[in-house]
PyMOL Python script that loads the backbone (N, CA, C, O; Angstrom):
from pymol import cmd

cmd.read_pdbstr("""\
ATOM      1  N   UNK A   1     -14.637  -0.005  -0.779  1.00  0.00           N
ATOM      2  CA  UNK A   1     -13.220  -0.303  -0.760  1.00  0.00           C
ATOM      3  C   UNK A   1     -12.498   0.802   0.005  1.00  0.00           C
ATOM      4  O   UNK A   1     -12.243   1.879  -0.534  1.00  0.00           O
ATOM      5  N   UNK A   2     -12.070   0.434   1.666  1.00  0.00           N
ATOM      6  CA  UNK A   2     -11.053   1.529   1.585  1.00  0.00           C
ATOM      7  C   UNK A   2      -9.547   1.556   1.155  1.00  0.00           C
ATOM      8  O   UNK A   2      -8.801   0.630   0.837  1.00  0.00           O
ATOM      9  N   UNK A   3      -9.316   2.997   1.250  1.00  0.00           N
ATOM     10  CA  UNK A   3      -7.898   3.178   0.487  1.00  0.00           C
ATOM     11  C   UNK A   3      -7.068   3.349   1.516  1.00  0.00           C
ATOM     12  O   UNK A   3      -7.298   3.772   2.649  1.00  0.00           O
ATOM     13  N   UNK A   4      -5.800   2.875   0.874  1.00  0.00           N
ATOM     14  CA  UNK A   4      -4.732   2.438   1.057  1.00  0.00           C
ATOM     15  C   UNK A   4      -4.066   3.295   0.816  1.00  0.00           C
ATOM     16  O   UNK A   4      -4.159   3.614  -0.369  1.00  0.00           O
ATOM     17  N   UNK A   5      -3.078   4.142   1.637  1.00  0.00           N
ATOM     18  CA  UNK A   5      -2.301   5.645   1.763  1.00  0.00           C
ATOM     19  C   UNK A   5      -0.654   5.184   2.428  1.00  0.00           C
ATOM     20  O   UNK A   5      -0.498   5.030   3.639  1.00  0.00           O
ATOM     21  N   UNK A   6       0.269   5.038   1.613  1.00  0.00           N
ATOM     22  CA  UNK A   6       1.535   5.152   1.882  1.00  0.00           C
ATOM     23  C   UNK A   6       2.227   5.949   2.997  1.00  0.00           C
ATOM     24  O   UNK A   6       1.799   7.098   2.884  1.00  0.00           O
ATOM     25  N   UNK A   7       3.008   5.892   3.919  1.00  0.00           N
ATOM     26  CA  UNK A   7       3.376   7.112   4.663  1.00  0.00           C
ATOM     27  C   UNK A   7       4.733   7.944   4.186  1.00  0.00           C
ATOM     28  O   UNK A   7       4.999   9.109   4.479  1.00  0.00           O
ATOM     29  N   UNK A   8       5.554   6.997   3.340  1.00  0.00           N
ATOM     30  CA  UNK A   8       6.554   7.185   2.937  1.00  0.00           C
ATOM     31  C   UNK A   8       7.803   7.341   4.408  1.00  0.00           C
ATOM     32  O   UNK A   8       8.638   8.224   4.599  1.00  0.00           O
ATOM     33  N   UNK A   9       7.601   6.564   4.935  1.00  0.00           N
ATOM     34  CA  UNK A   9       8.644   6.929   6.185  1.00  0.00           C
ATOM     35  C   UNK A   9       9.998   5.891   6.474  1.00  0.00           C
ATOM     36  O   UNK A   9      10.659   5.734   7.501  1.00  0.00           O
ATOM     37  N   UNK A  10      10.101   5.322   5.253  1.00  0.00           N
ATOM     38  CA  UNK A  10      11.271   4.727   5.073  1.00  0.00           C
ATOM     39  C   UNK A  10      12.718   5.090   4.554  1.00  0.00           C
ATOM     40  O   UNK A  10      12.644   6.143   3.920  1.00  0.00           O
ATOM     41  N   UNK A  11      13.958   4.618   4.592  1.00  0.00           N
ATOM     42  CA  UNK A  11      14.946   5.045   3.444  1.00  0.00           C
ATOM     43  C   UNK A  11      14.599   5.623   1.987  1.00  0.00           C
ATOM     44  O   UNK A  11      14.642   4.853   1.027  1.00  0.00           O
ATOM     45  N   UNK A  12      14.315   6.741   1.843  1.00  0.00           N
ATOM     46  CA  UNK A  12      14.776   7.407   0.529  1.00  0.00           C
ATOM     47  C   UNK A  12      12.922   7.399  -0.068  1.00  0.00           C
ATOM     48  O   UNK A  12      12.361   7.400  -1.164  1.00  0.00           O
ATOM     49  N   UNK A  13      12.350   7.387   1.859  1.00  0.00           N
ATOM     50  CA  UNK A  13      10.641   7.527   1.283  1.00  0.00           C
ATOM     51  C   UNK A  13      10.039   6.426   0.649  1.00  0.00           C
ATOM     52  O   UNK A  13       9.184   6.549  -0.228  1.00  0.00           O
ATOM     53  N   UNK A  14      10.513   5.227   1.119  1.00  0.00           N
ATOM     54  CA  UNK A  14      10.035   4.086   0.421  1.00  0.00           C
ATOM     55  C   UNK A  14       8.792   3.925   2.204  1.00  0.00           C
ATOM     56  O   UNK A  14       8.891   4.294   3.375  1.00  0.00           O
ATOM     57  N   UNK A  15       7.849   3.227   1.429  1.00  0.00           N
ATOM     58  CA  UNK A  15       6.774   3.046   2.231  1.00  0.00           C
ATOM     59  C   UNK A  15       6.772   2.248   3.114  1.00  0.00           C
ATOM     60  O   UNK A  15       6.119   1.257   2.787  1.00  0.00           O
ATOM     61  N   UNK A  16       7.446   2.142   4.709  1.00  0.00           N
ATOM     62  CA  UNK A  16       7.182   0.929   6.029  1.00  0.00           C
ATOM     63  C   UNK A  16       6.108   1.234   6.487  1.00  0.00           C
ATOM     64  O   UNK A  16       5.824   0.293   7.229  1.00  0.00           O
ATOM     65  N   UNK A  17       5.047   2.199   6.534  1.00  0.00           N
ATOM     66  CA  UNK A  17       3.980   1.721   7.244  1.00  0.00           C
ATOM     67  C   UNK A  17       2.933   2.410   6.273  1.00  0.00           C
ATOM     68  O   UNK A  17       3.330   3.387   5.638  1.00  0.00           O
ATOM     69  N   UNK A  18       1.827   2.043   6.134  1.00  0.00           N
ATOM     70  CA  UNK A  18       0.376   2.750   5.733  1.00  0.00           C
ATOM     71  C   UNK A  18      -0.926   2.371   6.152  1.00  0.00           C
ATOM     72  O   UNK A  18      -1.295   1.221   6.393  1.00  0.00           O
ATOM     73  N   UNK A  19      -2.024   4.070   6.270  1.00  0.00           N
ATOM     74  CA  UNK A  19      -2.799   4.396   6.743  1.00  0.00           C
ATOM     75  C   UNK A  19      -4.044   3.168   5.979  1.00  0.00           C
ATOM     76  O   UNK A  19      -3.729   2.857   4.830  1.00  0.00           O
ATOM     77  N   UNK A  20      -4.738   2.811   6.261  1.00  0.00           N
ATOM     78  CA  UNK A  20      -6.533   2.376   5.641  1.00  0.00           C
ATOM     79  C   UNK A  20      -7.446   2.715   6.504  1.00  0.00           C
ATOM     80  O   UNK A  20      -7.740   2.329   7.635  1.00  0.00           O
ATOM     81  N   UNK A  21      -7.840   3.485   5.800  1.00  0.00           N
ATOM     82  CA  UNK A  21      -9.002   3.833   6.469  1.00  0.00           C
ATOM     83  C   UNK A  21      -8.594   4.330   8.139  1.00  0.00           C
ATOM     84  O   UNK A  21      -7.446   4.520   8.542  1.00  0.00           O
ATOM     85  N   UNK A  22      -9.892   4.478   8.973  1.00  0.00           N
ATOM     86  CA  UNK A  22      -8.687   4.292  10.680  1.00  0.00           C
ATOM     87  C   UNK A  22      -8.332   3.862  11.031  1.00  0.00           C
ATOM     88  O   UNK A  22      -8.084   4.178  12.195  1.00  0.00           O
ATOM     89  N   UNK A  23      -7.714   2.280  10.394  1.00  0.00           N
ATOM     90  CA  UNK A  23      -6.161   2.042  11.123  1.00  0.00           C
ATOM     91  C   UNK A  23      -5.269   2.456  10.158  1.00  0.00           C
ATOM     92  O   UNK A  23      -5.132   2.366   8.938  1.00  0.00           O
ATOM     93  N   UNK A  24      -4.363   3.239  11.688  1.00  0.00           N
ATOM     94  CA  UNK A  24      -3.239   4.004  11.050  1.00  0.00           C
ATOM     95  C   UNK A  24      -1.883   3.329  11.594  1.00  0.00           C
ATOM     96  O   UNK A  24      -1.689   2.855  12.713  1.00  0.00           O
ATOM     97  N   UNK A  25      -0.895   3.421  10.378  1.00  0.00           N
ATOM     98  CA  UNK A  25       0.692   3.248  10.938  1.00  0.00           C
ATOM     99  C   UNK A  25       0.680   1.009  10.933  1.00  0.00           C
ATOM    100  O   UNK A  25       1.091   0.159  11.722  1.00  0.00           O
ATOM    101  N   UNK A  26       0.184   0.984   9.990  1.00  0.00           N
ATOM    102  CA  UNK A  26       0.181  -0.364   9.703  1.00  0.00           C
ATOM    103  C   UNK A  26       1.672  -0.774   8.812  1.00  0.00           C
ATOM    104  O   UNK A  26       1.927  -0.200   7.753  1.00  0.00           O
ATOM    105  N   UNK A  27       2.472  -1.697   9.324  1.00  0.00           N
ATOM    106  CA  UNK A  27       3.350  -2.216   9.030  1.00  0.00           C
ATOM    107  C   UNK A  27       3.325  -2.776   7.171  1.00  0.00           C
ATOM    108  O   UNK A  27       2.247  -3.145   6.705  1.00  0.00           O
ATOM    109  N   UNK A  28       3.980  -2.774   6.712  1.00  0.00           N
ATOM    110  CA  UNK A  28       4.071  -3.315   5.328  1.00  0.00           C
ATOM    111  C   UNK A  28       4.179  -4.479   5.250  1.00  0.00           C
ATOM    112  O   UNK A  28       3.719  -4.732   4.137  1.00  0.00           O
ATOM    113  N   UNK A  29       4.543  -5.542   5.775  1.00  0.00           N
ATOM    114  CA  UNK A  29       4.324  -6.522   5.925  1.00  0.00           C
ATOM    115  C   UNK A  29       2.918  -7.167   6.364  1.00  0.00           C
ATOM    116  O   UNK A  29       2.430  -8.180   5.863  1.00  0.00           O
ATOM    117  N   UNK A  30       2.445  -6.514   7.232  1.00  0.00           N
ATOM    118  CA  UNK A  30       0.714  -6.551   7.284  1.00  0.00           C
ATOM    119  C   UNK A  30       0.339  -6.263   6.018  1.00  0.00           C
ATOM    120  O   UNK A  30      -0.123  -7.159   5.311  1.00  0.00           O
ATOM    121  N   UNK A  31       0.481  -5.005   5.561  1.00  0.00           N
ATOM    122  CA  UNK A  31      -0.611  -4.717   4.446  1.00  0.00           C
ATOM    123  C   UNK A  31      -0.533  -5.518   3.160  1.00  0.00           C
ATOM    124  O   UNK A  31      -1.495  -5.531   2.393  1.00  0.00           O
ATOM    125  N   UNK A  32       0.881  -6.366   2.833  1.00  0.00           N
ATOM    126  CA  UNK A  32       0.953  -6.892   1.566  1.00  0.00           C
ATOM    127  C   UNK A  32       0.819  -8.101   2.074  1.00  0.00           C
ATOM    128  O   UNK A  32       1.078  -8.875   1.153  1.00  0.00           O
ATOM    129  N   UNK A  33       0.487  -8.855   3.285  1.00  0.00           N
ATOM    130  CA  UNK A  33       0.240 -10.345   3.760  1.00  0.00           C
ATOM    131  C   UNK A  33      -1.713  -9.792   3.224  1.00  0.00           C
ATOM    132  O   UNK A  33      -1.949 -10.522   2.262  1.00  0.00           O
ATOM    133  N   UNK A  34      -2.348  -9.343   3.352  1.00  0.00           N
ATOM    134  CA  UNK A  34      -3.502  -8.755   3.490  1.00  0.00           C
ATOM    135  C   UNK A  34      -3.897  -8.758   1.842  1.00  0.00           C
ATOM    136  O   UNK A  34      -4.691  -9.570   1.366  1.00  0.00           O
ATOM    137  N   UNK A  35      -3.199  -7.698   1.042  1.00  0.00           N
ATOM    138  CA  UNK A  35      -3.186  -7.480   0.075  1.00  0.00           C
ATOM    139  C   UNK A  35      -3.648  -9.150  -0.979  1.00  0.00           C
ATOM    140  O   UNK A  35      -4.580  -9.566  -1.668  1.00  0.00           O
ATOM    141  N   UNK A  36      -2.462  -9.550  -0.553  1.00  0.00           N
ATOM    142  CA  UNK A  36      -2.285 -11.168  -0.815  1.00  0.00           C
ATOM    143  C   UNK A  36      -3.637 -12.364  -0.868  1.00  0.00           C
ATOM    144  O   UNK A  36      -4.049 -13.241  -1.627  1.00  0.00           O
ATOM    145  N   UNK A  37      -4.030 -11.682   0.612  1.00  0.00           N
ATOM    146  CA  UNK A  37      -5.263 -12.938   0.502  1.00  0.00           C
ATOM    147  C   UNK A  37      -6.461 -12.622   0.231  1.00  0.00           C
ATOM    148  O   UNK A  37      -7.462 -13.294   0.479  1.00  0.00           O
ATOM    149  N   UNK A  38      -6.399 -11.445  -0.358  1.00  0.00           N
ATOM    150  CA  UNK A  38      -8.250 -10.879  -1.198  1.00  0.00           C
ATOM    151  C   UNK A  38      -8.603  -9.767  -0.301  1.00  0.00           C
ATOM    152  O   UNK A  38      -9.484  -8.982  -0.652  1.00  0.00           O
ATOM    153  N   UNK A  39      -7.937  -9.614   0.933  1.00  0.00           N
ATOM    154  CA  UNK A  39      -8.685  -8.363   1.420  1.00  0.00           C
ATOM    155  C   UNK A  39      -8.754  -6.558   0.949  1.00  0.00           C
ATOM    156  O   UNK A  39      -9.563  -5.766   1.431  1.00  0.00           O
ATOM    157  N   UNK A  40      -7.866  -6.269   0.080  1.00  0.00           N
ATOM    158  CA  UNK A  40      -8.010  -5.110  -0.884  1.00  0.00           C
ATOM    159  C   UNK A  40      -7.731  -5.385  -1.903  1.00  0.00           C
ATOM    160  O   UNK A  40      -6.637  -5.727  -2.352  1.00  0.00           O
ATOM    161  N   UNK A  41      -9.495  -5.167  -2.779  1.00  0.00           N
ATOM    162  CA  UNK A  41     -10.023  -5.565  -4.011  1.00  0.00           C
ATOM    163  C   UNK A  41      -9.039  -4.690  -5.048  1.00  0.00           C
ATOM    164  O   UNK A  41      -8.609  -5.032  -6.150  1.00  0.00           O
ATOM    165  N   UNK A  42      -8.870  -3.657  -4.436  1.00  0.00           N
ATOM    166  CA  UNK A  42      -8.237  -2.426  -5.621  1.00  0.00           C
ATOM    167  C   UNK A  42      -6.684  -2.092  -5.236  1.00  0.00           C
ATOM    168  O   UNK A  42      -6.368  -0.905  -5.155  1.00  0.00           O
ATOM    169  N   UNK A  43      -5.661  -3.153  -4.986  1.00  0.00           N
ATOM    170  CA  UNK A  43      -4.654  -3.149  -4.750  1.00  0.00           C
ATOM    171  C   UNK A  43      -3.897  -4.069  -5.045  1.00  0.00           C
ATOM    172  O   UNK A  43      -4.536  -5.091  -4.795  1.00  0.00           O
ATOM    173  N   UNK A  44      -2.735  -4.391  -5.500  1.00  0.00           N
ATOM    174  CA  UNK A  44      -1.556  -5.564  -5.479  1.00  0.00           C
ATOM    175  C   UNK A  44      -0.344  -5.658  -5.240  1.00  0.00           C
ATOM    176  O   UNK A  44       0.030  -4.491  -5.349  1.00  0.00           O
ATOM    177  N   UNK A  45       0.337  -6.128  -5.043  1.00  0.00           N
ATOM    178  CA  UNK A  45       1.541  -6.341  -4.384  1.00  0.00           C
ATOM    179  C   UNK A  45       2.862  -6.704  -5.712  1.00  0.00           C
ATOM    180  O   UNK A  45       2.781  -7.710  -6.418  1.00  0.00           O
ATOM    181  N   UNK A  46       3.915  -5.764  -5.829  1.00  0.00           N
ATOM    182  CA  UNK A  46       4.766  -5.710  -6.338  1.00  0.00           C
ATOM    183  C   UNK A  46       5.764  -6.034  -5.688  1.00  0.00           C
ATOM    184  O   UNK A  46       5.579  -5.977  -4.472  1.00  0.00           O
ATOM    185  N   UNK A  47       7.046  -6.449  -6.098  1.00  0.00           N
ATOM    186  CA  UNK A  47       8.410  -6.679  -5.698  1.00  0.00           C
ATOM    187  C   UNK A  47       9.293  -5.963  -6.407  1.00  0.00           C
ATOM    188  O   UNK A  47       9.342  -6.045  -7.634  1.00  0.00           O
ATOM    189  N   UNK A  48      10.189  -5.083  -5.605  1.00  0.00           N
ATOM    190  CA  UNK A  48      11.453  -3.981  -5.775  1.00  0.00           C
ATOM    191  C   UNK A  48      12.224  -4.735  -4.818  1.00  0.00           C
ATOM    192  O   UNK A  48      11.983  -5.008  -3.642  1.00  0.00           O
ATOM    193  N   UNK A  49      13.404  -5.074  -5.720  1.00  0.00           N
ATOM    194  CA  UNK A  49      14.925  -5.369  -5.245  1.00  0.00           C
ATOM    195  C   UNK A  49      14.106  -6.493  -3.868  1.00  0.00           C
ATOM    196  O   UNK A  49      14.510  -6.184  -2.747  1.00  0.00           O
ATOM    197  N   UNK A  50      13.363  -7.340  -3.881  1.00  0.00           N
ATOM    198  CA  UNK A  50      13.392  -8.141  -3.176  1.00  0.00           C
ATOM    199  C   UNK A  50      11.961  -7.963  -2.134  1.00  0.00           C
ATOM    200  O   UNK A  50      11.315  -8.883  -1.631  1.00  0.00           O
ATOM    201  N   UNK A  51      11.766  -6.790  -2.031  1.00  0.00           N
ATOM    202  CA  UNK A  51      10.877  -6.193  -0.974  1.00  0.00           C
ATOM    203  C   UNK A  51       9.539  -5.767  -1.658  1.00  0.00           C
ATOM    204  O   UNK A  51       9.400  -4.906  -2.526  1.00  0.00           O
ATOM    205  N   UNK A  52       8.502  -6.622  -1.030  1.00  0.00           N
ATOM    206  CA  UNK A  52       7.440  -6.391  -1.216  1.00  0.00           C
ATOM    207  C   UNK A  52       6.647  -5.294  -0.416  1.00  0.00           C
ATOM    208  O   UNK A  52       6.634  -4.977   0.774  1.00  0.00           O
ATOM    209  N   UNK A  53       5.617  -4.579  -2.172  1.00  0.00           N
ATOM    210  CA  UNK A  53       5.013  -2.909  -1.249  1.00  0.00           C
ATOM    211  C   UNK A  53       3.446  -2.940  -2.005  1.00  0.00           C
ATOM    212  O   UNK A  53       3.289  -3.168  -3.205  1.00  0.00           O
ATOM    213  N   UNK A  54       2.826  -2.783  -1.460  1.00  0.00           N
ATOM    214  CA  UNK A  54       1.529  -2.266  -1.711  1.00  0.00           C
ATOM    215  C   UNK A  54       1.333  -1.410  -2.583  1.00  0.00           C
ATOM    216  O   UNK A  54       2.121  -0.468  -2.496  1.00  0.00           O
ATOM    217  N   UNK A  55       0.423  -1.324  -3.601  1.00  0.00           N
ATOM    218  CA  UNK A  55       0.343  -0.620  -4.873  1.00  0.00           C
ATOM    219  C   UNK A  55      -1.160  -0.593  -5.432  1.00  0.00           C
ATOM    220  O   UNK A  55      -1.902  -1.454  -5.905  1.00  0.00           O
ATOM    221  N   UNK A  56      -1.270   0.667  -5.186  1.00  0.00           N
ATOM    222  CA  UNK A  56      -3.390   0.899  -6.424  1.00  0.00           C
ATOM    223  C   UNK A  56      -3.083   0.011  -7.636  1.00  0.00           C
ATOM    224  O   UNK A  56      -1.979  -0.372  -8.022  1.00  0.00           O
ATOM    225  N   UNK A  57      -4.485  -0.274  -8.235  1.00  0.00           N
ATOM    226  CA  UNK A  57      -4.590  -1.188  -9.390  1.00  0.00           C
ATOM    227  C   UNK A  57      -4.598  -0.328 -10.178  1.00  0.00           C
ATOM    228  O   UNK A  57      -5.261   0.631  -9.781  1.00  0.00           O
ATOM    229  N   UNK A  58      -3.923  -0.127 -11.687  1.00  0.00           N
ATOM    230  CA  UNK A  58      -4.083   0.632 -12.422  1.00  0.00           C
ATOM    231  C   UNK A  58      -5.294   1.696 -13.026  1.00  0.00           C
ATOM    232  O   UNK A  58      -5.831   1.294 -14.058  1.00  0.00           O
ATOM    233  N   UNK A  59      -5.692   2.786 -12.576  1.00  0.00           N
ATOM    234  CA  UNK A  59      -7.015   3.490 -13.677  1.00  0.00           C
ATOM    235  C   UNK A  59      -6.603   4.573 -14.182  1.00  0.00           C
ATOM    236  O   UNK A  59      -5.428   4.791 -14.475  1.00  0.00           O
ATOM    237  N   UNK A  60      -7.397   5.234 -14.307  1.00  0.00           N
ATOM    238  CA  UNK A  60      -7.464   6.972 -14.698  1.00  0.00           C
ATOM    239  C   UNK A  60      -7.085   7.909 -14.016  1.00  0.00           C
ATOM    240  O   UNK A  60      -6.657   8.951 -14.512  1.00  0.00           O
ATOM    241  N   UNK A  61      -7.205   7.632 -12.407  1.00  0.00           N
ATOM    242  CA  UNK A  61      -7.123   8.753 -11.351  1.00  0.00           C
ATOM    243  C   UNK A  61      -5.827   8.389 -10.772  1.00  0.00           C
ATOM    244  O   UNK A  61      -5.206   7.329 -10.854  1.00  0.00           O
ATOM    245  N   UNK A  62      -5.470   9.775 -10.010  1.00  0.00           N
ATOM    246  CA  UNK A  62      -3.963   9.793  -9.348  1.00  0.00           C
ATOM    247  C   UNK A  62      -4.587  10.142  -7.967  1.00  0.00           C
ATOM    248  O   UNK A  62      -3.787   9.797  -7.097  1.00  0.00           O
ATOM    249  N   UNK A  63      -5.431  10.558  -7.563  1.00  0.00           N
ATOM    250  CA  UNK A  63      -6.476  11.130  -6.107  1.00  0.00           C
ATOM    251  C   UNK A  63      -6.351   9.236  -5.249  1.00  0.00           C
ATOM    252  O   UNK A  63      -5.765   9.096  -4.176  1.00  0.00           O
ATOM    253  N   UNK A  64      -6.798   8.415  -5.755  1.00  0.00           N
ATOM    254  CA  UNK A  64      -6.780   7.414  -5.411  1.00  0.00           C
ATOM    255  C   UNK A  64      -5.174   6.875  -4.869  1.00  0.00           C
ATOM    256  O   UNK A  64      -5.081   6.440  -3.721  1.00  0.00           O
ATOM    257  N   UNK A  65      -4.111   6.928  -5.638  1.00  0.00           N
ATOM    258  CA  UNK A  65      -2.980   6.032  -5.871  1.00  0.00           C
ATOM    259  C   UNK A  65      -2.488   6.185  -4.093  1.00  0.00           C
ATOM    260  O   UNK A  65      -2.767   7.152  -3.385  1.00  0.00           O
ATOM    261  N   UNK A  66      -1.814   5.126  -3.720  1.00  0.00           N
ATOM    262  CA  UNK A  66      -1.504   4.838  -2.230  1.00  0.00           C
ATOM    263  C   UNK A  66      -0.288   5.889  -2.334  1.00  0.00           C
ATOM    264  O   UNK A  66       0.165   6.074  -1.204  1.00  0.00           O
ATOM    265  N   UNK A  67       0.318   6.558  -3.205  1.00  0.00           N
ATOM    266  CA  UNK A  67       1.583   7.439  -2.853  1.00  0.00           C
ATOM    267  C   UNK A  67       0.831   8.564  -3.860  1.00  0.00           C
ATOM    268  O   UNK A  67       1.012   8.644  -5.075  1.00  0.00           O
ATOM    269  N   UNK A  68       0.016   9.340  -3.117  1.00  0.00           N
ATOM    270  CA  UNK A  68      -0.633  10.418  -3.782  1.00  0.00           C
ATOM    271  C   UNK A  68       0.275  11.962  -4.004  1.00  0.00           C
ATOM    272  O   UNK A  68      -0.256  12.914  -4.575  1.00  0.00           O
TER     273      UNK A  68
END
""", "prot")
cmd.dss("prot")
cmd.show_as("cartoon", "prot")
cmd.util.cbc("prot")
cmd.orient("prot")
């Protein structure tokens, strides 16, 4: 599974683009169309105020989480 790394380069550090693996600077809209159709097993897609963002599946570790 690769991981999924936030860039935080939006208003107030909200996440428009993130890294997987070597592709870098991937649009958020890519990654949660993606997210969506099974291609990252260890990720899901939440909605804030309307806008959908990419998000780790809940565990134990914080090393993992896409906003580390």
């Amino acid at each position: 599974m690769t991981k999924i790394k936030g860039k935080n380069d939006g208003p107030g550090g909200r996440n428009e683009h993130y890294d997987i693996g070597q592709r870098k600077n991937i649009p958020r809209k890519t990654v949660v169309r993606e997210i969506e159709r099974g291609d990252h097993s260890g990720a899901h897609v939440v909605e804030v105020n309307g806008e959908k963002y990419a998000r780790d599946n809940p565990d134990n570790s914080t090393k993992d989480n896409v906003n580390r």
